[in-house]
N, C-alpha and C positions, 0 to 999 in steps of 0.2 A: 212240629218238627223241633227237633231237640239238637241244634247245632253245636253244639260244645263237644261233641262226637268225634268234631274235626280236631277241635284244641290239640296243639302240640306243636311236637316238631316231626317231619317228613325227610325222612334220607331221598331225595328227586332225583333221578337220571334221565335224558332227552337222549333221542337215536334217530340221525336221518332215517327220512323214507325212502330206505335203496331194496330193489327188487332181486338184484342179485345176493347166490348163498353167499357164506362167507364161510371160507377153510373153515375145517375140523382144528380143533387147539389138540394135539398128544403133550398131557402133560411131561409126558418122560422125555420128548424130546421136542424143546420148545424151538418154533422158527420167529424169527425176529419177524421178517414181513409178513406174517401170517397177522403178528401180536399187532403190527404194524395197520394192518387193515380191519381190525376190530375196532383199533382204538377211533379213525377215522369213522368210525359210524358214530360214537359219542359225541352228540349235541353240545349238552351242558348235563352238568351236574354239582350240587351242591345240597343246601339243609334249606327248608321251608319251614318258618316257624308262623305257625295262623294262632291270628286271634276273632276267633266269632262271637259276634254280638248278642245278643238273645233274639235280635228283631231280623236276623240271617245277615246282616252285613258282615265283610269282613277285612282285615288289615293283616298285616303281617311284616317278617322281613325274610329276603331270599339273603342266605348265605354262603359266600363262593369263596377260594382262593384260599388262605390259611391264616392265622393267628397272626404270623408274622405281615403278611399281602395281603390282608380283608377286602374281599369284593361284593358290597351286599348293593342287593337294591329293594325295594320299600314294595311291599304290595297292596293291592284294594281289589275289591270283589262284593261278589255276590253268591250268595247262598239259595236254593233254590229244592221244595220237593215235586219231582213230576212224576205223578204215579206212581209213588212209593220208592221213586228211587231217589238219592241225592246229588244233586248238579250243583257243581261248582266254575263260576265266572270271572276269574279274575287277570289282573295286568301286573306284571312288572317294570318298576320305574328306575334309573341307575338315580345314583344322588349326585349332587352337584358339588363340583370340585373334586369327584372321586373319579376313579380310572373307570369305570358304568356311568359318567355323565352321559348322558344323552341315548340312553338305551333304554330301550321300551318293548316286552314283550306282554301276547295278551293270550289266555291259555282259556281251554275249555274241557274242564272232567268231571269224571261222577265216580260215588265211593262206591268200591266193588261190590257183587252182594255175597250174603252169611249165607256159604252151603249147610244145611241141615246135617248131611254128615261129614262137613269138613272137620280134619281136625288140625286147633288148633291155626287156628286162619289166621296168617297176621292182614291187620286192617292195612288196606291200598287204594289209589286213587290214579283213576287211568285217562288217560285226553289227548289232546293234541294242542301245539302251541306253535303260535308265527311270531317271528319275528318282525316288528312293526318299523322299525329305522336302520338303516344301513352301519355298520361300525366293524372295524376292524377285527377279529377274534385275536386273542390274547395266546400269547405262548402257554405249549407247544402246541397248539394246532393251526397257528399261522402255514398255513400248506396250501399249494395250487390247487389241490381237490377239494378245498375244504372253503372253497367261495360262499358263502351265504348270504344272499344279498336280503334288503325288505321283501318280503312277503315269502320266504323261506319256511317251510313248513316243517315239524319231525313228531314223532309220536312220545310221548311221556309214560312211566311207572313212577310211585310213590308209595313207600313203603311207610309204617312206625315203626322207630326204633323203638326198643325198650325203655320206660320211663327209668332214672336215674334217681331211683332212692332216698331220699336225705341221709338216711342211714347211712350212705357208701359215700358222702360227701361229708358230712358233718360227723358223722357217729358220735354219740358217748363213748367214754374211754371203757373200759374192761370194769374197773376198780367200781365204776358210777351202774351203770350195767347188774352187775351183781349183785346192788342193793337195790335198784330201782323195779327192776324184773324179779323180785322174787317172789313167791306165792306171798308172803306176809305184807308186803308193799301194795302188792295188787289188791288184795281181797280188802283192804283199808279202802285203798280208794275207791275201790266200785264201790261197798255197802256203804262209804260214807253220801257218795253223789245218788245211791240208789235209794236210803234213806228219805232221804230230803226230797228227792223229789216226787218220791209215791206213800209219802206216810198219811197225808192230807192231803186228798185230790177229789172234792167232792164230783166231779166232771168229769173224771176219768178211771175211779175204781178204785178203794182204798186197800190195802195191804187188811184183810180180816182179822178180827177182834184177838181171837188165839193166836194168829202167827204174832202180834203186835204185843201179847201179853211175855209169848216166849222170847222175842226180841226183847222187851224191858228187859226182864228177868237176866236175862246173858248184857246185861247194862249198855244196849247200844242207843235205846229208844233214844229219836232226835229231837233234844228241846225245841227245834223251831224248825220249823219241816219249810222247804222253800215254797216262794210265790211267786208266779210273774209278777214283773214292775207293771202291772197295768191299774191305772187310774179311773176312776169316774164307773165302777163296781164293785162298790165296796161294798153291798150284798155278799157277794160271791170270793172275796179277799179280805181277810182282815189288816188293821193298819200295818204299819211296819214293822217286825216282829223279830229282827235283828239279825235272819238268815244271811241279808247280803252281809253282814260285819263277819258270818261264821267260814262264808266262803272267800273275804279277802285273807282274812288271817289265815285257815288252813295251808292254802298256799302259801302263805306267805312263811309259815315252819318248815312246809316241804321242800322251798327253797334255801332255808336258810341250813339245814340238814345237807343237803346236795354239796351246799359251799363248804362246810363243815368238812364232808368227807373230802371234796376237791381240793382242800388247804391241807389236810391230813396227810396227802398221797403227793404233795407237791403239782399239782395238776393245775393249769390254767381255770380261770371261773368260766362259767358259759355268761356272755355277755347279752343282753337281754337287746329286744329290738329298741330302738330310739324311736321310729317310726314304723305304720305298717310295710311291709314292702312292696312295692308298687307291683303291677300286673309284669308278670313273667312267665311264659310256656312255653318255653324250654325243655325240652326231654332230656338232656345231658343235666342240666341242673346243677349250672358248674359253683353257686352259693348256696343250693340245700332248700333255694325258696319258690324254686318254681310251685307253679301252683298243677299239681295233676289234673287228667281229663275227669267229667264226671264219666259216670258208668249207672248200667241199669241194677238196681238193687232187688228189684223183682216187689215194689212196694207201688206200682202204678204209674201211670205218667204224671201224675201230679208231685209225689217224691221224686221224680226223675227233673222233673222239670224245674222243682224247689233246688236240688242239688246242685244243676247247671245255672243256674239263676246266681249262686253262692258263689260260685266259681267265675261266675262272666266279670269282664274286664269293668263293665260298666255297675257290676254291685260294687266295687270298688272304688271307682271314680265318683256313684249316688249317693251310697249309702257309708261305707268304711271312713271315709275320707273326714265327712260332714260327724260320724261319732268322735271319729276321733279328734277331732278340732272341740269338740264341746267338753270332751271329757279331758283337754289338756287346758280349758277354758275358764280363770280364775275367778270370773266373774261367774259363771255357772254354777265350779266344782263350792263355790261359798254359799250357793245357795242349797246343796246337799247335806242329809247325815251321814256319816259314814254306813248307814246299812243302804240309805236308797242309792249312794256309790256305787256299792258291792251289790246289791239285785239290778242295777242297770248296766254295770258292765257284763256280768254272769248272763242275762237275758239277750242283752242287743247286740253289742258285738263279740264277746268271748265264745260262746258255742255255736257261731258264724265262723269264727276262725279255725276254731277246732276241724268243722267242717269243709272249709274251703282249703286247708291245706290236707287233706287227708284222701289218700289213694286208694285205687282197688286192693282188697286183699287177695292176699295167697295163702294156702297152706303151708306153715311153718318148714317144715320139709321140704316142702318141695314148692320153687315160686310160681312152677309153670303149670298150677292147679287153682285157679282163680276161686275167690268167693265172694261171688257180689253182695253176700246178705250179714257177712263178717261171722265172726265168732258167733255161734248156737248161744245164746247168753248164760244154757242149762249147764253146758258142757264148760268144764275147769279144770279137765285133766290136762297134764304133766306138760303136753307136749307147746300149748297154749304157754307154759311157764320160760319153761329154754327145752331149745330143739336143734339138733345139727342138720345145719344146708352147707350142702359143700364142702364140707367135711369139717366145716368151724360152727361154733356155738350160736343158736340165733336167737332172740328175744322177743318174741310175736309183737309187734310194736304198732295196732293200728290206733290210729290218731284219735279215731270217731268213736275209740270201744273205751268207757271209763276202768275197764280190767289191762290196760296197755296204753293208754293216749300220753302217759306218763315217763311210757319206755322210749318215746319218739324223740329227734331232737329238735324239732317246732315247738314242744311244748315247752319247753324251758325258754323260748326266747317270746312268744307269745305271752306265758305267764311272767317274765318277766318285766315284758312291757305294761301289765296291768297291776304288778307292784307298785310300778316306779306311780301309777297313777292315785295310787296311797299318799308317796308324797307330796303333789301335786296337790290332793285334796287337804293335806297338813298345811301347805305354804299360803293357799287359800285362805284359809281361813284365820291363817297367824295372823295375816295380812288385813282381812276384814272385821277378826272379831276377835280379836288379841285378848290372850290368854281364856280364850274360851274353851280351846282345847289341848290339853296336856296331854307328854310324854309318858309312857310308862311302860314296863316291862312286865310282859304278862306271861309265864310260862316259859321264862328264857326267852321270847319272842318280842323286839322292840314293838309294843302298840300304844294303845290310847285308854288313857283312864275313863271311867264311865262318865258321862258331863250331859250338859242339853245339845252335845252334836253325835254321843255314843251312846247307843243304848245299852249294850252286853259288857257285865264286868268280866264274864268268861269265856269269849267265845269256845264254841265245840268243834270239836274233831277225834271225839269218841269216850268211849268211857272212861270222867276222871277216874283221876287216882291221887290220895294224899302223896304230897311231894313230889308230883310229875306235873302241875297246873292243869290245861285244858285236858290232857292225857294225850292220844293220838300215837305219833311216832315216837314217843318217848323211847321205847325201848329199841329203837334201831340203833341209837347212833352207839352206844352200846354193847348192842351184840352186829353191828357191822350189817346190820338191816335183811341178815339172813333168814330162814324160817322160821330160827328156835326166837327170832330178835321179839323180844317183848313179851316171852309166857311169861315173865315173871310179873306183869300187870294184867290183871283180873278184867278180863272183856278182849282181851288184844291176843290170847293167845291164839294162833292160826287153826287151830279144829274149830274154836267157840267162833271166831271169822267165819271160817267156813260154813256155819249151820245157819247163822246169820244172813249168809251170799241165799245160802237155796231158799232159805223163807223169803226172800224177796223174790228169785226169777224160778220160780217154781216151775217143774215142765208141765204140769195141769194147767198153768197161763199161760203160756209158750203154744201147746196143741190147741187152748178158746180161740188166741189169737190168728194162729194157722189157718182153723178154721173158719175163719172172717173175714179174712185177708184184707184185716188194719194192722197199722202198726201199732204195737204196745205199748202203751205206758211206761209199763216194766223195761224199757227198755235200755242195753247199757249205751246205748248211741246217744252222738251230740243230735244225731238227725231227726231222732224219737222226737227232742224238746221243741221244735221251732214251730210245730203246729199252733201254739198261740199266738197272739203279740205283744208289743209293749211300746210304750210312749215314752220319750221325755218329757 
């Protein structure tokens, strides 16, 4: 059972058990006692935010009253499959010192089931709930008929609201949007992450001899193709090969780029996380960081269950918590070089995060056309690029796809956070092994000269170019990171991108993999990578 199903938040309404009808409502002509005797059926009503455990437990909080009056009360439960259906057990508790002290209800429901040809079903949860301790009801339904004493019974509905975006809370501005979302932005960063991790993969299928020859040739071939951080197989991994130094610094341009244009346009910087943000599932998503429900990706239950695993409150609290304390850890980060930095954060916690904040897709157009399986990795027409929903500009922005994870605005505060752990690994080691490792500017990019803590004098991020350093985004800031941004650098112009993009996700891999039904290699998902492991 795959409880994360439940994650979110619930719009709840309760309605006595009364057997009598109740008036007809005539919109056109509304009667007060009519509205009058409706509202007297409503119980309660308020927001259910569940948090499920992976082992079916579960917490939450009920919330009532308003922004300004907050009436919540705390809940716990149980998760439960009988016969393929799902049951859920749980209680509400008021808190103490609040106007719900001493209020206790205890609720029993199960999540509706998928009509085969329902369309468009939204998910619901249906029960019945007692109230367990006598209290007063709160205005306005302080009313003689409106007695409920302990063991007062009424039937419940429980709706999900529409998850709330980061987009529609956080956005990028228009100006950042325009260079980040554009075919030539994108197609960088997919072939550069698509590179690396399929060019040397003896266990998973190498990109063949010719497409690798035409790739050199169009200058993209990757000096040091990535490796998981795993230890104690060095048969099967060569030593460290400087990939993690190629994937701090890359980012670490792409952010400095962003600032660039955001100081240009007068625009605030995007502030990077200071820490992860703790567990929130929240469907309003009123900071941008709720973390979405998993969803089936149509990749088995073993992907379904990896996904909700990433997402559960308790990977968070096991696993996130304990990296992150290591990797802000100067006694640790001293004992790193800057590449096993950069392949252990890339590996363990970076495309974990990617993952766990990253939502069901929709089609660009239209949002009420889900795609569990995300962008066709073959497919890179137009409407993937920008598209009108709603009659405004949209920028396919999923989290988990390296052709948009970019467009999103988690990923600038997540990549940020693992900048700042650059410095962190600087301070480290000033500290423990002074003057061991120096400042240097590599490509217009504050980094580290090559020494016995750095191995790469140049990290990559695409085909140099005399007088452009590592090469990469050279040519955006430029020409404003539009299409034409960078033909005038040899490898970066967006057709020689483009021929690049399809030698890697070719639809002949695409249709092996179909037919298989594994997931790809090739793939531009964070979800593709976690099939390995990796150690500290």
């Amino acid at each position: 059972m795959i409880y994360d199903l439940l994650a979110g938040s619930w719009t709840y309404r309760s309605f006595t058990n009364r057997p009598d009808l109740l008036p007809d409502l005539d919109p056109e002509h509304i009667v007060k006692d009519d509205v009058d005797k409706w509202s007297r059926y409503l119980f309660g009503q308020g927001v259910m935010t569940f948090h499920p455990t992976v082992t079916g437990a579960l917490t939450g909080v009920f919330e009532m009253g308003t922004d300004e009056s907050p009436l919540d009360m705390h809940l716990n439960g149980k998760i439960e499959d009988r016969d393929g259906v799902t049951w859920i057990k749980w209680n509400a508790h008021g808190l103490p010192g609040t106007p719900s002290d001493g209020w206790l209800y205890e609720y029993d429901g199960y999540y509706t089931t998928k009509w085969p040809d329902g369309r468009r079903q939204i998910d619901a949860i249906v029960g019945s709930v007692v109230r367990s301790q006598n209290h007063d009801d709160l205005a306005p339904n302080q009313t003689p008929d409106r007695a409920v004493l302990a063991g007062s019974v009424a039937s419940f509905i429980m709706v999900r609201p529409a998850f709330v975006e980061a987009r529609e809370v956080i956005g990028l501005p228009p100006e950042m949007l325009e260079m980040v979302g554009s075919r030539h932005h994108r197609l960088h960063h997919a072939i550069w992450h698509g590179l690396r991790d399929n060019w040397a993969t003896p266990s998973d299928g190498d990109i063949s001899e010719s497409d690798k020859a035409e790739i050199t040739n169009l200058g993209w071939a990757p000096p040091r193709p990535n490796q998981r951080p795993t230890r104690g197989t060095v048969a099967l991994r060569d030593p460290d090969n400087g990939a993690g130094e190629d994937f701090l610094y890359m980012h670490r341009e792409m952010i400095q780029k962003v600032r660039e244009l955001l100081s240009g346009h007068g625009l605030p910087m995007i502030q990077a996380w200071t820490s992860i943000p703790s567990p929130n599932r929240q469907s309003r998503n009123r900071d941008g960081f709720s973390v979405p429900q998993a969803w089936d990706q149509g990749q088995g239950d073993f992907a379904f269950k990896g996904l909700a695993t990433i997402k559960s409150d308790e990977y968070w609290q096991s696993r996130m918590t304990f990296l992150e304390r290591q990797f802000k850890n100067p006694k640790y980060l001293a004992t790193l070089s800057l590449d096993q930095l950069g392949a252990k954060i890339e590996w363990l916690i970076h495309n974990l995060m990617h993952i766990r904040w990253c939502s069901l897709p929709t089609e660009p157009a239209n949002p009420l056309i889900p795609l569990p399986g995300g962008r066709p990795p073959t497919d890179t027409s137009d409407k993937w690029i920008k598209a009108t929903r709603s009659g405004k500009p949209f920028y396919y922005d999923d989290l988990n796809d390296t052709f948009s994870s970019h467009v999103h605005p988690v990923f600038w505060r997540l990549h940020g956070w693992v900048d700042d752990r650059i410095e962190d690994w600087y301070a480290a080691h000033d500290a423990a092994h002074p003057g061991q490792v120096t400042r240097q500017t590599v490509g217009a990019v504050p980094w580290f000269a090559k020494g016995q803590w750095v191995s790469v004098e140049t990290p990559w991020v695409g085909p140099a170019t005399a007088g452009h350093g590592p090469g990469g985004h050279a040519g955006d800031h430029d020409h404003g990171g539009h299409d034409h941004g960078g033909h005038d650098l040899p490898g970066h112009d967006v057709a020689v991108m483009q021929r690049v993009y399809d030698l890697i996700f070719k639809p002949e891999t695409a249709a092996v993999v179909t037919a298989s039904g594994t997931t790809a290699t090739r793939s531009v998902q964070f979800t593709g990578k976690i099939t390995g492991g990796g150690t500290l």
